[in-house]
Every structure is written in structure tokens, then in C-alpha cells.
Short mmCIF file of the C-alpha atoms (twelve columns), coordinates in Angstrom:
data_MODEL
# 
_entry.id   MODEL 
# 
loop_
_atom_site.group_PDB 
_atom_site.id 
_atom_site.type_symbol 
_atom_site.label_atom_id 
_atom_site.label_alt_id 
_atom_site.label_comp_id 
_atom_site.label_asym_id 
_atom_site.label_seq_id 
_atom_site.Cartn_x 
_atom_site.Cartn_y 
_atom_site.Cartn_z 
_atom_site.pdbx_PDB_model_num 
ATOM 1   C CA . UNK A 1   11.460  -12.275 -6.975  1 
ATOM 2   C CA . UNK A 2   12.156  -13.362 -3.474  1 
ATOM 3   C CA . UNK A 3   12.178  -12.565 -0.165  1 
ATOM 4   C CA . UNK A 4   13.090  -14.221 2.817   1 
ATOM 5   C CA . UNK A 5   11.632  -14.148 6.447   1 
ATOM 6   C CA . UNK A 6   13.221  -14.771 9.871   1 
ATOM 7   C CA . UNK A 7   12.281  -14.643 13.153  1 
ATOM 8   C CA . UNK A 8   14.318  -11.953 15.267  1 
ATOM 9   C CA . UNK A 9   16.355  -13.757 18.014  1 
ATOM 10  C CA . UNK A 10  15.917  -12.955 21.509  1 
ATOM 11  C CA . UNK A 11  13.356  -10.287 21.120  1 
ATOM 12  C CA . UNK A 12  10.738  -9.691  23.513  1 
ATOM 13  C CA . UNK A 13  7.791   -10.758 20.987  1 
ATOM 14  C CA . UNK A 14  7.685   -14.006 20.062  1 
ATOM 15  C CA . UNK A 15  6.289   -13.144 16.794  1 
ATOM 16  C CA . UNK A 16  8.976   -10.270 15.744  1 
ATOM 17  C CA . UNK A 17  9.828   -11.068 12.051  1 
ATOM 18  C CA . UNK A 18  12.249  -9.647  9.449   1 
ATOM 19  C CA . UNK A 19  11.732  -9.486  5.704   1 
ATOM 20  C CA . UNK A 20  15.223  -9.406  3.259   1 
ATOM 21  C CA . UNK A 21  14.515  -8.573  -0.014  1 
ATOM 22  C CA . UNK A 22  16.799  -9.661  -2.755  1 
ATOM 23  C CA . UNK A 23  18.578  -6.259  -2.291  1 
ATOM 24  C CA . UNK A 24  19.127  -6.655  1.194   1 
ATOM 25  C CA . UNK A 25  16.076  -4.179  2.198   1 
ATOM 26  C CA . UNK A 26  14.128  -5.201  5.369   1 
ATOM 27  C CA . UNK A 27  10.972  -4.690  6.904   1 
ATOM 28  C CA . UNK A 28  9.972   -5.575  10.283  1 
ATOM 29  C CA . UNK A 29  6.619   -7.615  10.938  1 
ATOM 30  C CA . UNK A 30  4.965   -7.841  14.099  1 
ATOM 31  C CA . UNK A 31  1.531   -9.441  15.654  1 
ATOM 32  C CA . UNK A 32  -0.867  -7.558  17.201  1 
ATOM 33  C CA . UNK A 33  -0.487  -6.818  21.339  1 
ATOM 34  C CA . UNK A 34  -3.881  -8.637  21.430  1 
ATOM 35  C CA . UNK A 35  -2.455  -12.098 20.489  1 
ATOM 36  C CA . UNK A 36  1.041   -11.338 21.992  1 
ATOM 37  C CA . UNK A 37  2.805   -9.277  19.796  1 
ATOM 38  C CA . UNK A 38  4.410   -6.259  20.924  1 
ATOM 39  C CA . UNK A 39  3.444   -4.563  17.641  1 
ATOM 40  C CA . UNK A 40  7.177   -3.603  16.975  1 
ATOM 41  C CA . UNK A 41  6.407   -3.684  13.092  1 
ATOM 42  C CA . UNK A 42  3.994   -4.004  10.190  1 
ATOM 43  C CA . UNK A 43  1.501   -6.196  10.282  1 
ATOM 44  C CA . UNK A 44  0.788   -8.217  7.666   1 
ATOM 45  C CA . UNK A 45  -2.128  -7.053  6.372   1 
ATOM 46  C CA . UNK A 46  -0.389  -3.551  6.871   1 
ATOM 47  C CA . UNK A 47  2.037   -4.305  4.624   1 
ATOM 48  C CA . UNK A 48  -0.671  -5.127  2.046   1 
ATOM 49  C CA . UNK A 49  -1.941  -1.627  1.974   1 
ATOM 50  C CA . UNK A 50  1.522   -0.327  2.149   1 
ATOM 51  C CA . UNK A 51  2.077   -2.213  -1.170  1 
ATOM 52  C CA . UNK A 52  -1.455  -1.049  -2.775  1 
ATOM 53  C CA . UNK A 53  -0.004  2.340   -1.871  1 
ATOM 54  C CA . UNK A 54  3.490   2.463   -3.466  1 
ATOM 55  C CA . UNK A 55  2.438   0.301   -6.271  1 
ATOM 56  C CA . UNK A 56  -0.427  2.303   -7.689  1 
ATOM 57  C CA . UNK A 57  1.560   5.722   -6.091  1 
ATOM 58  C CA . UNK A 58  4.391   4.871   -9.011  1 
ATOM 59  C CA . UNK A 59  2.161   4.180   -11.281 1 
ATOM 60  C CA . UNK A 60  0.550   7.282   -10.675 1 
ATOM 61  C CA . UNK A 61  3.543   9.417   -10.491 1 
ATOM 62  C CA . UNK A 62  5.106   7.784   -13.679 1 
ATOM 63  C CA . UNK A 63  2.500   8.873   -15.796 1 
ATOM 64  C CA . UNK A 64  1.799   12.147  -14.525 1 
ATOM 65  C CA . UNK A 65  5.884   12.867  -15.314 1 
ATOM 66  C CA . UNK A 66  4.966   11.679  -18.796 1 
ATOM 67  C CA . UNK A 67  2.242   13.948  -18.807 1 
ATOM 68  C CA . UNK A 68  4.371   16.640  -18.118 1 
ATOM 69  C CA . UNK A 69  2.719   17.449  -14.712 1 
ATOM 70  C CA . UNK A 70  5.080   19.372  -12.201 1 
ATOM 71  C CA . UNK A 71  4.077   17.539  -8.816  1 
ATOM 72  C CA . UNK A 72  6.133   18.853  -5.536  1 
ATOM 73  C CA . UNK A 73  4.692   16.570  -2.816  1 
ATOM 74  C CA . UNK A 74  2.386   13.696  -3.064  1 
ATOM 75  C CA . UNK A 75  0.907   11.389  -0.510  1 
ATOM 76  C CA . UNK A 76  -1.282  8.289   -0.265  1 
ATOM 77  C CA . UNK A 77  -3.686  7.042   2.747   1 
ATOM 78  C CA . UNK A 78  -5.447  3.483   2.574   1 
ATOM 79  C CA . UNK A 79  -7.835  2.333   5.009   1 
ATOM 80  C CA . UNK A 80  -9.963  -0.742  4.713   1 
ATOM 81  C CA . UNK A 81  -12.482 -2.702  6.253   1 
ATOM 82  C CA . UNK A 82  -12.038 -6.545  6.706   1 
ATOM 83  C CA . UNK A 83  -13.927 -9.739  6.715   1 
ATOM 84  C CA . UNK A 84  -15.346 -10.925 9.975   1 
ATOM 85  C CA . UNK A 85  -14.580 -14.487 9.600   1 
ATOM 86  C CA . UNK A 86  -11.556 -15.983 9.033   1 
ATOM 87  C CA . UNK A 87  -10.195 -15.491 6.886   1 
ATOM 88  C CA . UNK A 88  -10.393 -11.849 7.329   1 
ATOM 89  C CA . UNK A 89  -10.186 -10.492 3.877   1 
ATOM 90  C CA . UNK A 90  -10.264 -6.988  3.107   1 
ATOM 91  C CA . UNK A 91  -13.439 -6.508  1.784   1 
ATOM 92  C CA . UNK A 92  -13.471 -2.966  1.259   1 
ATOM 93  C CA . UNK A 93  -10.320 -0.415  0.631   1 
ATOM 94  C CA . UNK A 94  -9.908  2.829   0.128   1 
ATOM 95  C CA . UNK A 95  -7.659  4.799   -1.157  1 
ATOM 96  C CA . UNK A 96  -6.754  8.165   -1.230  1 
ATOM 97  C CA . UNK A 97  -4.366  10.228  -3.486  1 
ATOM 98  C CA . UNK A 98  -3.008  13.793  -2.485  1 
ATOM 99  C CA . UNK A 99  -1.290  15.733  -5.140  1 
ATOM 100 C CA . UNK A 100 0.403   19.266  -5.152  1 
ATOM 101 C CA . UNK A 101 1.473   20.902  -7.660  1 
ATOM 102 C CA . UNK A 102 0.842   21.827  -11.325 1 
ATOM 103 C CA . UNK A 103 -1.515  19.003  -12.062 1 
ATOM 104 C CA . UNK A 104 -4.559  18.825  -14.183 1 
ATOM 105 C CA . UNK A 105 -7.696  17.227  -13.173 1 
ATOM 106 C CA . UNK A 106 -8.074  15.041  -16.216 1 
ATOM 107 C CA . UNK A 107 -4.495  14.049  -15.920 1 
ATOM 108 C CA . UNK A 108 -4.868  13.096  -12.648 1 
ATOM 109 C CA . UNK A 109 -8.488  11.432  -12.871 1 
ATOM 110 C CA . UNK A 110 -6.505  9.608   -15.663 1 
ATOM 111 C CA . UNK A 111 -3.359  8.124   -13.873 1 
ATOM 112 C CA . UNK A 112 -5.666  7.376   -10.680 1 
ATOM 113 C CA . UNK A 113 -8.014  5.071   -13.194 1 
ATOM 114 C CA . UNK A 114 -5.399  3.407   -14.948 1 
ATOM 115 C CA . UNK A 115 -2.918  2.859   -12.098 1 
ATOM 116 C CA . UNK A 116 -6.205  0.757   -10.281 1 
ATOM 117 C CA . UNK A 117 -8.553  -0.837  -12.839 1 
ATOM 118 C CA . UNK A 118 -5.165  -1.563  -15.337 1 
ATOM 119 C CA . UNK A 119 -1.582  -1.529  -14.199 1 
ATOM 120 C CA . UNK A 120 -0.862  -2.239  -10.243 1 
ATOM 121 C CA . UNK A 121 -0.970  -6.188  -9.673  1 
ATOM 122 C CA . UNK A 122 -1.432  -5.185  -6.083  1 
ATOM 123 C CA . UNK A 123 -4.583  -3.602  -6.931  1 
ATOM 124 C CA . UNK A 124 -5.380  -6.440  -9.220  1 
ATOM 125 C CA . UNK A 125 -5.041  -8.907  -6.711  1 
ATOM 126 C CA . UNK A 126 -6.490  -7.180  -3.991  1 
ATOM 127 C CA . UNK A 127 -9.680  -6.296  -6.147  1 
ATOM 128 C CA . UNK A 128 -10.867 -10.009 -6.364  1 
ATOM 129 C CA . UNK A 129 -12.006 -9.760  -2.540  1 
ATOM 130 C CA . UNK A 130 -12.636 -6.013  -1.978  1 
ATOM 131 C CA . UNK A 131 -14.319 -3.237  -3.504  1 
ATOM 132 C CA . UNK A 132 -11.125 -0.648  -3.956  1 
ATOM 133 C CA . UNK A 133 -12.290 2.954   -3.677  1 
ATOM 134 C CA . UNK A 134 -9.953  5.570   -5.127  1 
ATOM 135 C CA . UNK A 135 -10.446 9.344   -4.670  1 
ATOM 136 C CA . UNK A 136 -7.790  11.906  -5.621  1 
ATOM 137 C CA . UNK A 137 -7.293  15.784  -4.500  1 
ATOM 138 C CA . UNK A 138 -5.170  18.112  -5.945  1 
ATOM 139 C CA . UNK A 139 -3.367  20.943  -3.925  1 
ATOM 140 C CA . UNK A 140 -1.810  24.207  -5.732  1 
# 
């Protein structure tokens, strides 16, 4: 895995970056407008949620298809708290899961626990400086 990082030419923030992943996706990284950024992209410590997000949001979706659970729209929010110091660590996340669909409870509760205390990395990682707080509704 790599990805590659450059600095946008001639933009009006002198922190504007890109990010090229080995398929040629990008993502656009930005500082903050209170050191000078013109917050034209993720931050990142943005992206790190975004990440904790779509990594445990497969997981999550892969085994509820397994499960044979009909899901029409799903959605995930992460807030977190961070570190005062530097550096600013998250040091508390949390993460929310919105289902809809035909989805059990128990299947859900299920794929929510796994995807965060067992298979996303991101979660893994992320766990050894904040406490990661998962909660889960389900929408008919």
C-alpha cells in the first residue's frame, strides 16, 4: 500500500495537499483557517475518522449481507474528543451506526462488536489512545 502526497501549486493556502492512491483516487487535505489554511479539504485528523467510518462501515455491511439482512440505506457519524497537549490524540470517539432496513438486533449488535473490538485495523489502531464508543440504531 501506498499513497503519495503533494502540495497543490499556486493555490491560495499554503497548506492545500493532495493524496493519490495507488489507483489514482485523491483526497484533498487542508489546515485549519486558524493556522492559515483555507480549510479547502480534510483535515488530517478528519480523515482518521473518515477511515474509522468506512473501515468498520464494510465490515459491518459485509457481515450483515452474510447474515442475510436486507439493508436499503446505512450511514455512519464519528465525533471525538482530543488531547489537549500536543500531541492531540483522540482520546475519546464515538461512533454511530444507522441502519434501515430488514435487520435484526442481534445481527446488528453482532457486526457492530466484531467490526470494532476484532476486524477494522483502523479501530485497532485508534483504540490504543481513545476509548471508541459504538452505538447502533436500526430504522424499518
Amino acid at each position: 500500500m501506498e499513497i503519495n502526497v503533494h502540495k497543490v501549486a499556486g493555490d491560495a493556502s499554503p497548506f492545500k495537499m493532495e493524496a493519490v492512491n495507488g489507483q489514482g483516487k485523491k483526497v484533498v487535505i487542508d489546515a485549519s483557517s486558524s493556522i492559515g489554511g483555507k480549510e479547502d479539504g480534510f483535515r488530517p485528523m478528519e480523515i482518521m475518522l473518515a477511515g474509522l467510518a468506512g473501515c468498520s462501515g464494510i465490515d459491518i455491511l459485509s457481515m450483515l449481507e452474510k447474515g442475510r439482512q436486507k439493508v436499503t440505506d446505512f450511514q455512519v457519524r464519528v465525533n471525538a474528543d482530543r488531547a489537549d497537549t500536543d500531541p492531540k490524540v483522540f482520546t475519546r470517539i464515538g461512533i454511530h451506526y444507522t441502519v434501515k432496513g430488514e435487520v435484526t438486533d442481534k445481527r446488528m449488535q453482532t457486526a457492530v462488536d466484531l467490526s470494532i473490538e476484532k476486524y477494522c485495523s483502523v479501530a485497532a489502531m485508534l483504540s490504543k489512545t481513545a476509548k471508541i464508543e459504538a452505538t447502533y440504531e436500526i430504522k424499518t
